[in-house]
Phi, psi and omega in degrees: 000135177039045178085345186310312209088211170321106133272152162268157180310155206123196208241140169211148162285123129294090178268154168144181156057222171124192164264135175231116206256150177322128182280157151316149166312090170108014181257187185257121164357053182296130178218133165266084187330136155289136165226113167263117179281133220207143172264131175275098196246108174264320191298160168305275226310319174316283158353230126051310182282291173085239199256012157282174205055021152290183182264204165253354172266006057077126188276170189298171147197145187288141166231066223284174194022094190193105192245013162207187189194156193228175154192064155320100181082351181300095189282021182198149190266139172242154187258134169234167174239136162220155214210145207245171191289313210295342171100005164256163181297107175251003172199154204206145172213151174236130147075056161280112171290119209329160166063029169222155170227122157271121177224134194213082201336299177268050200258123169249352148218188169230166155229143174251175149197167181289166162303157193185146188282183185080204213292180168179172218282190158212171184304156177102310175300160168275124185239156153224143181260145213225164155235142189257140186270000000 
């Protein structure tokens, strides 16, 4: 994302996407980014798990090379992102319930969290990955 390449596993900020609220006549857009403190899953095995056998309070996480998601064994609905290299959103589900796949041909990661009210990305939004040092 945004020239980054590769990450390694650790933690990184998702930033991007948000509530944007509608200008006044003739005014300007405003939008608040979202920023997600994110677990970073790079290994097969990680990958491949994301977030099961986790709880719902479970911090989010990034899945890199990674273009659907299932929640396949998930005892809980998760909010996804799935995100193109260039860093926009090209798909999204609130609230996905076990036993369903989101999926998206030009998607190179996801980011999950369990579901939860408030913000979250939508198609479209600009997202950047930040890695924290």
């Amino acid at each position: 994302m945004s020239g980054m390449g590769r990450l390694p596993a650790g933690w990184a900020w998702a930033i991007g996407g948000g509530a944007c609220k509608e200008p006044a006549k003739g005014g300007k857009r405003r939008c608040r980014p979202l920023w997600l403190r994110c677990r970073v899953l790079s290994g097969f095995w990680a990958r491949l798990r994301g977030l099961l056998g986790t709880d719902p309070d479970a911090d989010p996480v990034i899945i890199e090379r990674c273009r659907s998601v299932h929640t396949w064994g998930m005892r809980y609905a998760i909010d996804v992102a799935l995100v193109a290299p260039s860093g926009r959103v090209v798909a999204t589900a609130r609230s996905m319930a076990p036993c369903r796949v989101l999926g998206a041909r030009e998607a190179s990661l996801a980011i999950e969290r369990p579901s939860r009210p408030g913000r979250w990305f939508e198609r479209g939004d600009e997202v950047r990955v930040e890695r924290i040092q």
